[in-house]
N, C-alpha and C positions, 0 to 999 in steps of 0.2 A: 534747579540751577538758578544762580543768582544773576539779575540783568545786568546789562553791558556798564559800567561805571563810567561818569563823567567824563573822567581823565582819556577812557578807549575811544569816545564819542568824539572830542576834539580832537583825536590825532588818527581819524576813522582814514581809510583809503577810499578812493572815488572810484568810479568808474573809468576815468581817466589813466590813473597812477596802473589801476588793474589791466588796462590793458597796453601801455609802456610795456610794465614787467610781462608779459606776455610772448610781447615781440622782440624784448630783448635777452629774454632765458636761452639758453644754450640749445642744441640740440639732444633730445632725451629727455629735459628738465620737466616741458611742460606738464605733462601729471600730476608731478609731485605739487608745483604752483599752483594749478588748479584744485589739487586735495587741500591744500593748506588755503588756499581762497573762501573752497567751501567752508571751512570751518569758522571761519573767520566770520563767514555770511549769515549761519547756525545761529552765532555767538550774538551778533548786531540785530538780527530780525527779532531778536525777542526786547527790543530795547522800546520803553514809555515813547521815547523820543518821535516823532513825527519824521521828525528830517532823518536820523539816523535809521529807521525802517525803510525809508524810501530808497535812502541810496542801499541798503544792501537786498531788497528786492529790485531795484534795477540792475546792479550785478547778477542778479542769480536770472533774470531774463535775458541777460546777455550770455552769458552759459549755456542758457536753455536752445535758446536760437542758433548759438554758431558750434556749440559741443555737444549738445543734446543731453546737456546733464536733466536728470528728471527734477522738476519743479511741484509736482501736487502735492507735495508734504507742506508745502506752503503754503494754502489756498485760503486757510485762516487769516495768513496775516495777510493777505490782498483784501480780506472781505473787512479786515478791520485801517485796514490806510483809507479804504473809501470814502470812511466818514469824514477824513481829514478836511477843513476848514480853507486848508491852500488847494488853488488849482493845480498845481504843478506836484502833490503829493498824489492827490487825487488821480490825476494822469498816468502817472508809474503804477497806483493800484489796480485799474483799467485796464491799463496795456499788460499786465501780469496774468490778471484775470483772463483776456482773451488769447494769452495763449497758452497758460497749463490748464483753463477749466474745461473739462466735458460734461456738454449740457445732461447725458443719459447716466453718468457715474459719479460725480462730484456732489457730495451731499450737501455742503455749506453752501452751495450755491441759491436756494433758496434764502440765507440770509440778507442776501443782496436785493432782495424784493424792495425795501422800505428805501432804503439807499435811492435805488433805482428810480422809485415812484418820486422822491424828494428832488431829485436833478432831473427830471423830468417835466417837474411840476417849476421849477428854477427859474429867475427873472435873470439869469444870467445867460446866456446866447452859450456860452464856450460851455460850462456843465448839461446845458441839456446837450449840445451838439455829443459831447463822451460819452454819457449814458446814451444817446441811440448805435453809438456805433458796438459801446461794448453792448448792449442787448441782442446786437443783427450777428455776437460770433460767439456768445453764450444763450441763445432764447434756448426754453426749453417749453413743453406744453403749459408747464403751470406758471413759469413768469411769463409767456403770452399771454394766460388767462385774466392774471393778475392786473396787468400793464395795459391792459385794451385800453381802457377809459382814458388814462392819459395818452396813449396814442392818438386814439380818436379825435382828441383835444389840437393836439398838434397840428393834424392834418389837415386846419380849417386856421393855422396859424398865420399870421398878417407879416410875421418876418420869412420871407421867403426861402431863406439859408435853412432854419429851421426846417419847414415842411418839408423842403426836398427830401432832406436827410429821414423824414418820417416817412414819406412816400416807399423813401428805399429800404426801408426797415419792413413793410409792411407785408413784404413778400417772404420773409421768413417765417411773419408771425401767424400768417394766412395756411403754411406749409405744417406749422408746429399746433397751432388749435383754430381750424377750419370757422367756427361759430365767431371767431369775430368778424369773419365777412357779412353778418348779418347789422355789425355795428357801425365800422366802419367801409364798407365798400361806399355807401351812399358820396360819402366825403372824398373817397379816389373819385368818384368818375366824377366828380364838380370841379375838379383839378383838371377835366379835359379842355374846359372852355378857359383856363388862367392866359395870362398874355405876357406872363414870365415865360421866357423859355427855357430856365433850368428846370420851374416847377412841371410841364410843358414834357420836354426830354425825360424825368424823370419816371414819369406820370405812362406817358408811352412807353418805354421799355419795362414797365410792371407787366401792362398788357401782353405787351411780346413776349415776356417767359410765361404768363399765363394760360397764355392761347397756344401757350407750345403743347401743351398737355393735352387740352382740349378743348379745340378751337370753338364745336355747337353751345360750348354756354354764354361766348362772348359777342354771337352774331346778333341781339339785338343792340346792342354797343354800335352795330356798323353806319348808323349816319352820323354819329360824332367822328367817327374815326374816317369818314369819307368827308368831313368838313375839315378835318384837320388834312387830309391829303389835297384839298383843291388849297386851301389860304394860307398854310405852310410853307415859306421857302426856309427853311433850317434842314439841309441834306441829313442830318444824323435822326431828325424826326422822322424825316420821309422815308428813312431807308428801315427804321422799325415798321411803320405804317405799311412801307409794301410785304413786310416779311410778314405783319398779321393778317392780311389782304389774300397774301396767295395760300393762308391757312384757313380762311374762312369761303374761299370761291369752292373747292372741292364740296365743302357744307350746302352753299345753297350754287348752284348752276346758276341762276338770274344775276346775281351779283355782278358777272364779269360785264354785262354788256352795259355798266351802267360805272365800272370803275376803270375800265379799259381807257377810256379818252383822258381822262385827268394824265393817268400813267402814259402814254403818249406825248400826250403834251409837256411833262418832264421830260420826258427823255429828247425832245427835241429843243428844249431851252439849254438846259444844263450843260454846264463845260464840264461838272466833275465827274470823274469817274470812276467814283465809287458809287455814285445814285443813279450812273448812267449801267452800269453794270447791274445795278441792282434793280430796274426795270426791266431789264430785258431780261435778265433769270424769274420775274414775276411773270412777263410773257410767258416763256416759253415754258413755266411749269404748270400755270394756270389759268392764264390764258390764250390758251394758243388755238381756239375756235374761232379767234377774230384774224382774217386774213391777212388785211391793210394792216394791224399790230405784228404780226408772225413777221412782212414784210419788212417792215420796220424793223424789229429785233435782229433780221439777219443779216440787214445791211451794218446795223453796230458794231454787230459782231465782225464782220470783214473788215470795220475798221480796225477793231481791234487785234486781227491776226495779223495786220498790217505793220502794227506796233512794233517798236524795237523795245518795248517794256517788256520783255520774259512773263510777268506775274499777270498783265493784261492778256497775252499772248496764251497763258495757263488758263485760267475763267473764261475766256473764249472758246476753250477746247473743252470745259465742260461742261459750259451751257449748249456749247451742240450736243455733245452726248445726252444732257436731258433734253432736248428736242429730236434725233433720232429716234425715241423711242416710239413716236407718234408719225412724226414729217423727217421720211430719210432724205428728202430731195433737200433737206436743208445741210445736208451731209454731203451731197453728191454735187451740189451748185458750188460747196467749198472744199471739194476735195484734191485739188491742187495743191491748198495751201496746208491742208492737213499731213497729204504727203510729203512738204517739205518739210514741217515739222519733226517729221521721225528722222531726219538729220542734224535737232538744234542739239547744241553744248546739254540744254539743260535735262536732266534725267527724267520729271517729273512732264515736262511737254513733251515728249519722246512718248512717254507711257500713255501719256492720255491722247495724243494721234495715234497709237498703236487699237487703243481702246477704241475709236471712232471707226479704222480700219476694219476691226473685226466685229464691230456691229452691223456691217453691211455686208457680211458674210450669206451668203444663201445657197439653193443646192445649184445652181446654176453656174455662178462662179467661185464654188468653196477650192477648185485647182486649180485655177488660175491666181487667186490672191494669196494661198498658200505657198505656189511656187515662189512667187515674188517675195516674198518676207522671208523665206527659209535660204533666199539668193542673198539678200540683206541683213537675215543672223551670220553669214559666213563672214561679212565685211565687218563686224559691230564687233562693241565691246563683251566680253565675259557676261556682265552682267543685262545690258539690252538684246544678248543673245539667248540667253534663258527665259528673260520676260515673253521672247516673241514666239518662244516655243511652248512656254505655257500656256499661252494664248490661244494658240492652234491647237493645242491636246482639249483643252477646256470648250473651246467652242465644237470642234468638231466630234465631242463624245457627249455635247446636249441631247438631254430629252431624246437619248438611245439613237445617238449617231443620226439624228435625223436632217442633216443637210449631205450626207456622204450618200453617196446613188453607187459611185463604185468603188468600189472595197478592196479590189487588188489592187486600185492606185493609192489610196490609204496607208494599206500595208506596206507599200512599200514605200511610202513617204512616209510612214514611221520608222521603218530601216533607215533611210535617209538623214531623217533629225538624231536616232540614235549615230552615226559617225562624225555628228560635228563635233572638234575638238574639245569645247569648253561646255560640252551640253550636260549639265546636273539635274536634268529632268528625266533621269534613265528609270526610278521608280515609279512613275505615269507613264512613261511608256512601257513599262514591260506590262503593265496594272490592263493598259486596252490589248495589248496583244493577248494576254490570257481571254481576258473577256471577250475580244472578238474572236476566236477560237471557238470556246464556248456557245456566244451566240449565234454565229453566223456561219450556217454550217457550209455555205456555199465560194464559204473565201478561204476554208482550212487547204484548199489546193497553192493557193496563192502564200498563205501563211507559213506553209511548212519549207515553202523556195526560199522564202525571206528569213526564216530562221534559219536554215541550213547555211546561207550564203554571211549570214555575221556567226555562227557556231565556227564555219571552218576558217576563217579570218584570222592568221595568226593578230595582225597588227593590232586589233581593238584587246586583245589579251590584256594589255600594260596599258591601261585605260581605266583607274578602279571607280570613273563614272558611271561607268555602264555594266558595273558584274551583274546590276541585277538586271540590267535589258539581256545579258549572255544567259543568266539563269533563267530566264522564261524565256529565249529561244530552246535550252538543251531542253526543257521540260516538253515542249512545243513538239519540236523534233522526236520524243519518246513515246508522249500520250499519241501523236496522229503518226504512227509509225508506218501505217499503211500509205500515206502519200507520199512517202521518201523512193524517190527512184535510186537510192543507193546506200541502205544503210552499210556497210564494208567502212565506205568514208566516213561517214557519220560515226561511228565508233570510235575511230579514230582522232577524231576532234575534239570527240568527248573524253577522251581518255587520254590527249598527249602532256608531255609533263610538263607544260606550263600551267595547267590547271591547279598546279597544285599550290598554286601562289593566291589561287582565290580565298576569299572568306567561308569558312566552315558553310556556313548556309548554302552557299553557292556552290562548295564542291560537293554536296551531298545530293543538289539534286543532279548534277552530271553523272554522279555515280549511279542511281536511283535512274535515270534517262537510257543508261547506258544498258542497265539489266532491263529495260522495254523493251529496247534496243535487240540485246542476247534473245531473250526469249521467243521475241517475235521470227528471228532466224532460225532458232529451234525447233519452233512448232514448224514453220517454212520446210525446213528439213525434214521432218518427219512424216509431213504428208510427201512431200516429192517421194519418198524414199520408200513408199509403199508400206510404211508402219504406223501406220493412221489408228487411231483407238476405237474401238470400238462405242457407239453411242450410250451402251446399257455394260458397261464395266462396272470393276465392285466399285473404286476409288469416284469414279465419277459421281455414280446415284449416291456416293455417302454427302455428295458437295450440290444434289442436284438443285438445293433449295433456295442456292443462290441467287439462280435466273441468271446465270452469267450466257451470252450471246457474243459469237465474233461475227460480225456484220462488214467486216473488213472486205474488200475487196482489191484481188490481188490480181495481176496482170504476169505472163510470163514473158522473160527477155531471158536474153544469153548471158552468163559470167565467164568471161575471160582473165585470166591472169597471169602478171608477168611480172618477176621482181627483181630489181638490179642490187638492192641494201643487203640481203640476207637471205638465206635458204629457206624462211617460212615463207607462206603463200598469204597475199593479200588482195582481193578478188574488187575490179572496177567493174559494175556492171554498164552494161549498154541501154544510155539514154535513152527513153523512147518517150514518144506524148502522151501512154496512157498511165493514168494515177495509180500504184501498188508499183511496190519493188519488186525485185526480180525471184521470181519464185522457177527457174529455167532450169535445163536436165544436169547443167556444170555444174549446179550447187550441189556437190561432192563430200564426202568424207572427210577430204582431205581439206577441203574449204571449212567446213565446219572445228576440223581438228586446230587449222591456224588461227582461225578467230578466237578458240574456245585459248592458248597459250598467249596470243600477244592480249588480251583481258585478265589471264592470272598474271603476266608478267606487272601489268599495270596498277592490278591494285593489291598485288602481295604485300607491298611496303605499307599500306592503308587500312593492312587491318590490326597493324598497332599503332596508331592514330590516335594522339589524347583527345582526340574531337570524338563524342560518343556518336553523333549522328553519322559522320564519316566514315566510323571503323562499325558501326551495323550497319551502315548499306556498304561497303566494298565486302561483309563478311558474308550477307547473303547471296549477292553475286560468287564469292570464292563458293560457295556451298552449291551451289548449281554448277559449276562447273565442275567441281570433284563430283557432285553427281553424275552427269553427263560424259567427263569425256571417260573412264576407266571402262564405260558402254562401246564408247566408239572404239578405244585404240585394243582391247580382248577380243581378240577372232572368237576364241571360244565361251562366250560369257553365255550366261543364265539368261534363256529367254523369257522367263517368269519374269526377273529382276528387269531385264528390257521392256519390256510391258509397262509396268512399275513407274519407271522410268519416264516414259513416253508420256504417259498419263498424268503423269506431276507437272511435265514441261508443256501439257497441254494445258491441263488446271491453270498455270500462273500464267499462260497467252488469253487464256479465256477471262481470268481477272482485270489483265491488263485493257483485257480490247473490251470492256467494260466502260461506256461513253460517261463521261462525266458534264453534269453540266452546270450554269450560273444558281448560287445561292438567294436567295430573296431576303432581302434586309431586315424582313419583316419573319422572318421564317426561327430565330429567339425567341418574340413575342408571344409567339403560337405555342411552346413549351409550357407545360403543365408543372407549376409548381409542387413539384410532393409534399405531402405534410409533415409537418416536425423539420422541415428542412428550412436552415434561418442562413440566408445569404446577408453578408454584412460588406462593407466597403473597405474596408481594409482587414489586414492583421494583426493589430497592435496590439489583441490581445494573446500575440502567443509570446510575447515579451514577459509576461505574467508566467507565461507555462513555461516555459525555457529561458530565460531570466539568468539562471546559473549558468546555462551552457554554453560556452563561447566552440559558435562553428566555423568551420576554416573557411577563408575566402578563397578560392583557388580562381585560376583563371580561365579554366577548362575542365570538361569532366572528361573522366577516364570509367572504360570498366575497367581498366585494369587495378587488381586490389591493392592497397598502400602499403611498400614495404618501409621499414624504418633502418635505415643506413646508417649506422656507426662513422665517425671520421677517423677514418682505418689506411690502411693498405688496398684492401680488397675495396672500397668504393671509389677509389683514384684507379685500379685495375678496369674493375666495371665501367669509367667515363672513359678508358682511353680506348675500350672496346665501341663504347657507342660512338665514339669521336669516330674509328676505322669503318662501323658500321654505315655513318651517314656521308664519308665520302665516298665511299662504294657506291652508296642511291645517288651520291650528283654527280658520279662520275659514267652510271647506268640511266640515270634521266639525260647527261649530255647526249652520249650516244642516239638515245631515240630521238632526240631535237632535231639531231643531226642528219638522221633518218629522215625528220619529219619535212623539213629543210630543202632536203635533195627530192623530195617526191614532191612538196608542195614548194615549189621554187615563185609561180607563180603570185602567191598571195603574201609572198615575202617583200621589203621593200630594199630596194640596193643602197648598198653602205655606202658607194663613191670613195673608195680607198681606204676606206673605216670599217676595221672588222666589228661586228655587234657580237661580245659576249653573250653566255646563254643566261647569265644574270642581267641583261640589258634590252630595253623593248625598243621595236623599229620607232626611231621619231613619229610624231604627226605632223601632218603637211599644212603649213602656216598658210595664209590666205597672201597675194599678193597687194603690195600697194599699190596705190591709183590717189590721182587728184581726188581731195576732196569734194568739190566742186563738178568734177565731172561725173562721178559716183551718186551724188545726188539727181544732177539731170537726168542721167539714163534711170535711175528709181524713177524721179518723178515721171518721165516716158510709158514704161513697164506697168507704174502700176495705172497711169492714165487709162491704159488699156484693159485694166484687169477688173480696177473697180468698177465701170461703168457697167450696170446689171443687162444683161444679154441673154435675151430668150434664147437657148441652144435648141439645134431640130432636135427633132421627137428621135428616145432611144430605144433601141431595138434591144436591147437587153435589159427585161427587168431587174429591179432592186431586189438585192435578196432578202430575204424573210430573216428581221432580229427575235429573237427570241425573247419576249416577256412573260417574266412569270405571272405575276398579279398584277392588279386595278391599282393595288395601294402601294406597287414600288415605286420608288424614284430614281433618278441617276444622282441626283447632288439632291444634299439637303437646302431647301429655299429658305429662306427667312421669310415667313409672313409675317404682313402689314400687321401691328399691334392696335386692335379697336381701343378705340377710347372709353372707358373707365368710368360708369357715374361715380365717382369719390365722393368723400366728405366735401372736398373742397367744390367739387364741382357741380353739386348738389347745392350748396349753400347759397353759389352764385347766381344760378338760375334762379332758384327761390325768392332774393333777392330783386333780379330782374325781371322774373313774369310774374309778381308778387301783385301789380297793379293789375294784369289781365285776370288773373284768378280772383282776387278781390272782388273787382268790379263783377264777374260773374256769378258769383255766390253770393252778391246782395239783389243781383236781378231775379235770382231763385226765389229768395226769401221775399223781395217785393211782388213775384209773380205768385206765391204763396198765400202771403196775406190777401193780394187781389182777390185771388179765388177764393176766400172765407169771404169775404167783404161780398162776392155778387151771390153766394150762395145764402147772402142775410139778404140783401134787396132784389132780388129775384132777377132773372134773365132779358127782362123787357129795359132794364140799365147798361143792357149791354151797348149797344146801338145809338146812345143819344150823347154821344161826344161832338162837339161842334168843331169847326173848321178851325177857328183860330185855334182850339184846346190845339189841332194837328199841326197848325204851324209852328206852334210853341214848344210844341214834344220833338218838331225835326229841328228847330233851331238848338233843343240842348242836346238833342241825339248827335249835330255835327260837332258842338263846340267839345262835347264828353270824346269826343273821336277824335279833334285836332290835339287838345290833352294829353291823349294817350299817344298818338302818334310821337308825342314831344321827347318820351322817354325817358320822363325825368326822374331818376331812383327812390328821389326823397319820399312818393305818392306809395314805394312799395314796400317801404320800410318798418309804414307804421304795424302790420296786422303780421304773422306768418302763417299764409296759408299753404296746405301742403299738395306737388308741384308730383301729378300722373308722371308716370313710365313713359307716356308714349307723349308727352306733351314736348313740343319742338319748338326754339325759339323761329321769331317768325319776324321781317323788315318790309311792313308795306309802304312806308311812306317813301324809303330809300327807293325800295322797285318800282312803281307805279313812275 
């Protein structure tokens, strides 16, 4: 294609004109304007022109950045404006360059090498300054490689603008090919002692991301950098200086008692505070073995909670959380003011007083500062009421519940936080109530009260917070069915028709709770009733291999019953204190016959259920009860078949009352890979296999099989039948509500002249207002009392036994400390810096070497006849060779590379001593 002509060049649009038309196009238009831009852009960028390339790669950067049209098809013509002769073409090349080139993908980027080294090498201040900035956002390893030498050049450059800009480059190029820290580092750390302070600031914050990585190769650097912290007052230097400081004290322990006084004596001149802040987080994180500094730090900090600054008020709250982790008394000296924070406006100070609070949690007082904060989720917002319940789930199921001593009070402060209004934490709680089920086998007494009492609760019903805290109570309730002193009721709760509003999930394990539930009454009945099976029947021994055990232990009470709703019998047994439901002589035929009809009446409707989990668990319960009851209600039946009978309904009590217990996280691990067996991370290759076959997305499964309905007559028949069908079920579900209603009146809540439809859930009860101001006091009162740690007398009831599986489980996965890395890079530096220690040692060899040829030519009687001055001349260069070294100067270690042991540590004697 032919270039842009003359005539198109002088009447080119700018970048101006382009974006006028931009903002003044219609709405809809812009595309089109933008297609028609680009083309235009196509058409100019291939033009001889200098000025006419420029302006339409600044267009199409302007594209790139605000529309994200793609620019790499142009990386050519960026790499040929560079050479342009004007600064200002030159610049748009640059600026193009750095932001469609990628150093790892862009092949012409290598072009840019000669360019680069040529404005690099530039007596022009403005060209070198552009080539170092586009180098720091395109370097890549081989232009790093390339470019050292004029780097290096830079860095020892007299115009100070200059080197900065090299210093800041030097960190990318250190990143991209490690081996020019053997060329140029000598040149950074001579920029320590400069008395510019841009060169100065620039030069220290290289260090600072350096030592972020890894702090042991920079600790011989540390008496520069502790002469820059005593004669320094530039707060932006000092506040690098302490952040490399509190990265190098963890490295060497002697460090602090020798950089601690400087950092003190800032922090007591200085008005800012930001370097006043930034002292005291240096204390408190690394040095906080110096008392008088600890001191220090926390009087700061009080001023700063002091503050009406919110952001001061914030940093102060979390520099005590990094000091509580060592000195709580620096928590408990400010916990006044911590607790008033959990009433500021701001969300962020709320949290992190929240976090202070529950790091002085312990077993002493984990019920007392639980109570208080769960009294102050009721007052709080939505969202500070969740945080404070998170908090308490997360602290107190550490490291396997280890500050909880008692377990029924737990449990039932986990019922407790499940009923507050706005609690979205119902998936963690229901998460400890299985697990401590599981673990703890001495609170399942306590556990199965606490589940029963939110199972039979109509009001938490209409709550779709908490279905799943209701699904691991009804499971709770099923699996420990021996501690229910009243399953009659329990069945009942499990089964009344508001459950049918829950999530598939959720109603399937009620139904699934509800047949533990049956069976266990079953087997109950069958031993009352003197038709106990025998231990060596045929049915049994064919299952004996199980090792199924009922270890259940059951108590017997009286069932009494009395019904005012309906002529079936529904049987309340008589409360007693010992653990096992009522196993008593009223449990009757008749008792049996009404539970086994109000169970089919409840889940007939659910066994055509499009939820497949649903309609298989309400169809195996119908299947037990068509088994069972045509036993009970035939005077004359088959005593074989009763037998039969008895024996199946024991088998699935015996499965049931089968303990389950905690999985071990590690317990996948331990799985034996078969061979030939290839696990992959996804599916994407059954797109390949199935590819042609488009499958239906449906929203639920069915077993029922797919029939294909014509738009007839007869399928407008068929929906007006199901239409009859399904107000039959809500007209048969009101009824038992209504039922449910008049028997549990109790746990209903009153309407106050407002009737609640059975489509309609009882309100929740809103928390009262109160002064703000007095809400806070009585907190700060409450918890004055709570958090202060109090040895409680000695308890007479031990802790009970949690259950661990292995050595190697965990409760929460920790994030470990990541060790530091000998890398390239860090490798290089060292090398670099103990390059004069190793030196000097490997020529004392080779001189101790020669020595010993030399006496083994003139024999051993030359050993001995060194004179006195020889000694004072050998200690006078042995000190000056030591003060030398001491000096630390790079340039002594640059010239040789010697190579730098495994175990060799840098080491700061003259600093420590």
């Amino acid at each position: 294609m032919a270039g842009i002509s003359l005539i198109d060049s002088l009447f080119q649009s700018s970048l101006d004109v382009v974006i006028k038309s931009l903002r003044l196009c219609p709405p809809g238009a812009e595309p089109t304007l933008i297609a028609k831009s680009l083309e235009e852009i196509r058409r100019e960028i291939k033009s001889t022109d200098p000025q006419t390339k420029s302006v339409a790669l600044e267009k199409l950067a302007y594209f790139h950045s605000l529309h994200g049209i793609d620019m790499s098809w142009a990386a050519f013509h960026s790499v040929e404006l560079s050479s342009a002769a004007s600064h200002s073409h030159k610049r748009i090349a640059c600026l193009s360059a750095a932001l469609s080139f990628n150093p790892s993908t862009t092949d012409v980027i290598l072009l840019l090498t000669h360019q680069l080294r040529k404005d690099l090498s530039s007596s022009n201040v403005h060209d070198v300054s552009l080539a170092l900035s586009t180098l720091s956002s395109i370097c890549n390893p081989d232009l790093s490689r390339d470019l050292t030498p004029e780097l290096f050049t830079l860095l020892g450059s007299s115009r100070f603008f200059v080197r900065k800009k090299a210093i800041a480059v030097v960190l990318r190029v250190f990143e991209q090919y490690p081996d020019a820290v053997r060329v140029c580092f000598k040149r950074v750390v001579e920029n320590l002692e400069s008395t510019d302070m841009g060169i100065l600031s620039a030069v220290v914050g290289l260090f600072c991301e350096l030592s972020a990585k890894d702090p042991r190769s920079y600790l011989p650097l540390a008496p520069e950098f502790y002469k820059i912290l005593v004669d320094c007052r530039n707060n932006w230097v000092l506040i690098k200086i302490l952040k490399i400081f509190t990265r190098l004290a963890p490295v060497e322990p002697r460090l602090g008692k020798k950089v601690v006084e400087p950092i003190c004596e800032h922090l007591l001149r200085t008005g800012a505070k930001s370097l006043a802040y930034e002292c005291v987080r240096a204390i408190v994180t690394s040095f906080d073995d110096c008392d008088s500094a600890m001191k220090l730090a926390v009087e700061k900090l009080r001023e700063f909670l002091f503050d009406d600054d919110p952001n001061l008020k914030f940093l102060a709250l979390q520099a005590l959380a990094i000091a509580a982790e060592k000195h709580m008394w620096v928590v408990i000296e400010n916990q006044e003011m911590v607790v008033r924070a959990m009433n500021d406006e701001d969300i962020n100070i709320k949290l992190e007083a929240l976090r202070l609070v529950m790091s002085m949690v312990s077993e002493d007082n984990v019920m007392q500062i639980c109570t208080v904060l769960i009294g102050h989720a009721r007052k709080s917002d939505p969202y500070f009421c969740n945080e404070i319940v998170g908090f308490i789930l997360q602290t107190c199921s550490r490291n396997f519940y280890e500050v909880i001593f008692d377990f029924d009070w737990y449990l039932s402060f986990l019922g407790e936080m499940a009923r507050l209004p706005h609690c979205e934490k119902g998936g963690d709680i229901a998460t400890q109530l299985v697990d401590i089920g599981m673990r703890v086998k001495d609170a399942r007494n306590e556990l199965v009260r606490v589940a029963r009492d939110l199972v039979i609760d109509p009001a938490l019903l209409g709550n779709p917070l908490i279905h799943g805290v209701l699904g691991a109570c009804a499971w709770i309730s099923g699996e420990y069915i021996k501690f229910s002193k009243n399953p009659f009721e329990l069945m009942e709760a499990l089964l009344q028709p508001r459950t049918n509003f829950f999530p598939p999930a959720v109603r399937s394990v009620y139904i699934q709770s509800a047949f533990k539930v049956l069976a266990s009454c079953l087997h109950s009945y069958i031993e009352l009733s003197g038709n106990a099976v025998p231990q060596h029947s045929e049915l049994s021994e064919s299952v004996s291999n199980l090792n199924l055990q009922d270890d259940s232990v059951r108590a017997s009470s009286e069932i009494s019953y009395d019904s005012e709703t309906d002529n079936e019998k529904t049987f309340i047994p008589d409360v007693q204190a010992a653990s096992g439901f009522s196993r008593g002589c009223n449990m009757t035929k008749d008792s049996i016959l009404g539970l086994l009809n109000f169970v089919e009446v409840n889940l007939r409707p659910l066994a055509a259920s499009d939820e497949v989990e649903v309609q298989e668990r309400a169809s195996n319960v119908l299947g037990v009860v068509e088994l069972v009851k045509p036993r009970l209600t035939d005077d004359q039946s088959n005593e074989t078949q009763d037998r039969k009978t008895f024996e199946i309904i024991e088998l699935i009590s015996d499965l049931f009352s089968e303990e389950l217990g905690p999985v071990s996280l590690n317990a996948q691990e331990r799985v034996w890979l078969p061979d030939g067996l290839v696990l992959k991370k996804d599916l994407n290759d059954l797109e390949e296999i199935c590819g042609d076959i488009n499958f239906p997305l449906p929203t639920s499964f069915s077993l029922v099989p797919p029939r294909i309905l014509e738009k007839d007559i007869a399928s407008s028949s068929i929906s007006e039948n199901q239409s009859m069908e399904a107000s039959e079920y809500v007209s048969e579900s009101t009824s038992l509500l209504a039922k449910h209603r008049k028997r549990y009146g109790l746990y209903y809540l009153h309407s106050d002249d407002k009737e609640t439809g059975p489509e309609e859930y009882p309100p929740a009860e809103e928390p009262r207002d109160k002064n703000a101001t007095e809400e806070a006091d009585d907190f700060v009162k409450l918890a004055e009392q709570s958090l202060v740690v109090k040895k409680l007398p000695n308890k007479v009831k031990a802790r009970p036994v949690v259950v661990k599986l292995d050595e190697g489980e965990k409760s929460d996965i920790g994030t470990e400390k990541l060790k530091a890395s000998s890398d390239l890079l860090s490798g290089a530096v060292q090398e670099v810096l103990l390059g004069n220690v190793a030196s000097t040692s490997s020529s004392k060899s080779k001189s101790s070497a020669s020595a010993g040829k030399e006496h083994r030519h003139h024999g051993k009687h030359k050993k001995h006849q060194t004179s006195g001055k020889d000694t004072q001349v050998d200690g006078k260069n042995r000190k000056k060779r030591e003060s030398q070294r001491h000096k630390h100067k790079p340039q002594q270690g640059t010239e040789g590379e010697p190579t730098i042991g495994a175990q060799s540590s840098p080491t700061i004697p003259d600093l420590l001593l």
